[in-house]
C-alpha positions in Angstrom: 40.2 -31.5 102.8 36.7 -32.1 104.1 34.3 -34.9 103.3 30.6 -35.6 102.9 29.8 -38.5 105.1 26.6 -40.6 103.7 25.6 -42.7 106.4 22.1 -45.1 106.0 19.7 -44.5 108.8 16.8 -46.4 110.0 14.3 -43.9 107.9 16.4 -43.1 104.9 19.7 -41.1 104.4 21.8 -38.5 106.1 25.4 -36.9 105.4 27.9 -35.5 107.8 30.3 -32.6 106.8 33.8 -33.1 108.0 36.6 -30.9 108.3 40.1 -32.0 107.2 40.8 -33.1 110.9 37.8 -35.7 110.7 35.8 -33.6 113.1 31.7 -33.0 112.3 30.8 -29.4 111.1 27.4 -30.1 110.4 24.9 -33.0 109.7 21.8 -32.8 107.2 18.2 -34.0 107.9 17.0 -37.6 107.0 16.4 -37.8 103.7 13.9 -40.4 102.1 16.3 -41.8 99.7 19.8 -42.1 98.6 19.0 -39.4 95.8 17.6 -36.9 97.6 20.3 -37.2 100.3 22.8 -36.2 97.3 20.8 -33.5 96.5 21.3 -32.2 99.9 25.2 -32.4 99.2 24.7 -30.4 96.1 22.6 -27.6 97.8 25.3 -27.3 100.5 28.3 -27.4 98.1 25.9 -24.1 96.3 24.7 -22.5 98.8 28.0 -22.4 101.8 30.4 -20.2 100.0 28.0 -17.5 98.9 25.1 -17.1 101.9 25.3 -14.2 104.1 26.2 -14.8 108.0 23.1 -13.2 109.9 23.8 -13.1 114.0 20.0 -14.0 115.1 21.8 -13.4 118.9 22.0 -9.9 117.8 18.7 -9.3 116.3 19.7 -9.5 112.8 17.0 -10.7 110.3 17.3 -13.2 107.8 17.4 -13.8 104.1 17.7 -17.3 102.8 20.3 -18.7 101.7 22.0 -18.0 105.3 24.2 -19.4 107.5 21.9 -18.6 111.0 23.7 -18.1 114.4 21.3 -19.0 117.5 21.1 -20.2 120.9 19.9 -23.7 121.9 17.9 -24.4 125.3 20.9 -24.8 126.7 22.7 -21.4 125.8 24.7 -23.1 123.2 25.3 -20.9 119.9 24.5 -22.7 116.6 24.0 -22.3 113.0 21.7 -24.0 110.2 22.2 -23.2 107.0 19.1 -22.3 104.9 18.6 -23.1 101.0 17.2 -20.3 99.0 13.6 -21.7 99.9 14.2 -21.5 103.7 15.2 -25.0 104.0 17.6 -26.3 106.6 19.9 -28.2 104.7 22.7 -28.2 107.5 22.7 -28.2 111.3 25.5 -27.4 113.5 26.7 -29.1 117.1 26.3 -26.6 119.6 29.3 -24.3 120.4 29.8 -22.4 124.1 31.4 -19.4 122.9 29.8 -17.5 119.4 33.5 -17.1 118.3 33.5 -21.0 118.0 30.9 -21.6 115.6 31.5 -18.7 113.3 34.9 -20.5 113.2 32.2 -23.6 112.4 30.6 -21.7 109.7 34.2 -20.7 108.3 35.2 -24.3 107.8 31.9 -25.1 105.9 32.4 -22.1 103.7 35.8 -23.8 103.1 35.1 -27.4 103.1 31.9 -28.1 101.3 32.9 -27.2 98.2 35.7 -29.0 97.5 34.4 -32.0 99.9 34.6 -35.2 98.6 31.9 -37.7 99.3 32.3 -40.6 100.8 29.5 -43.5 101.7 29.6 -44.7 104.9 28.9 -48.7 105.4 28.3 -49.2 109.1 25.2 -49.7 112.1 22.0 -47.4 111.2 22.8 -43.4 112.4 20.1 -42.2 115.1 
């Protein structure tokens, strides 16, 4: 089962998304506070098992809430996934091959709802 990391960072409050094997499918912005960070949670436990996959690699167009597949500077595929208002509320590692991070966007589909969240007391992330 995965897990909602909530980590304390120098400017406020971020959350990984792990997949049962511990591994990061996707981390969240900095939020402000501990609320709004848990907000965040929410919107990805919501949004992941209903938004629509849209390839932007393939020229496909985008209607929020979506789970985006792109390409980083370095040719690496990745994936945000939007909120309803356009908002990133989850950004992916990059991946080298596209079959890996649709395999990314699987687990999140899977994992975030059910995630459990779990508060993190260690050194500041980033």
């Amino acid at each position: 089962m995965g897990k909602f990391k909530v980590k304390k960072a120098k400017t406020g409050f971020m959350f990984d998304l792990t997949g049962g094997n511990g591994e990061v499918i996707g981390t969240s912005e900095i939020y402000t506070t501990r609320e709004k960070c848990m907000q965040g949670i929410d919107s990805v436990r919501k949004f992941a098992p209903k938004a629509k996959v849209v390839d932007l690699t393939a020229g496909g167009t985008a209607k929020s809430p979506s789970f985006e597949i792109f390409t980083d500077k370095a040719r690496q595929f990745r994936f945000h996934l939007k909120a309803s208002n356009g908002e990133i509320i989850l950004a992916s590692e990059g991946y080298k091959a596209k079959a890996g991070c649709k395999n990314g966007i699987d687990s999140v589909m899977r994992n975030a709802p059910e995630a459990k969240v779990v508060e993190e007391e260690m050194a500041m992330a980033r």
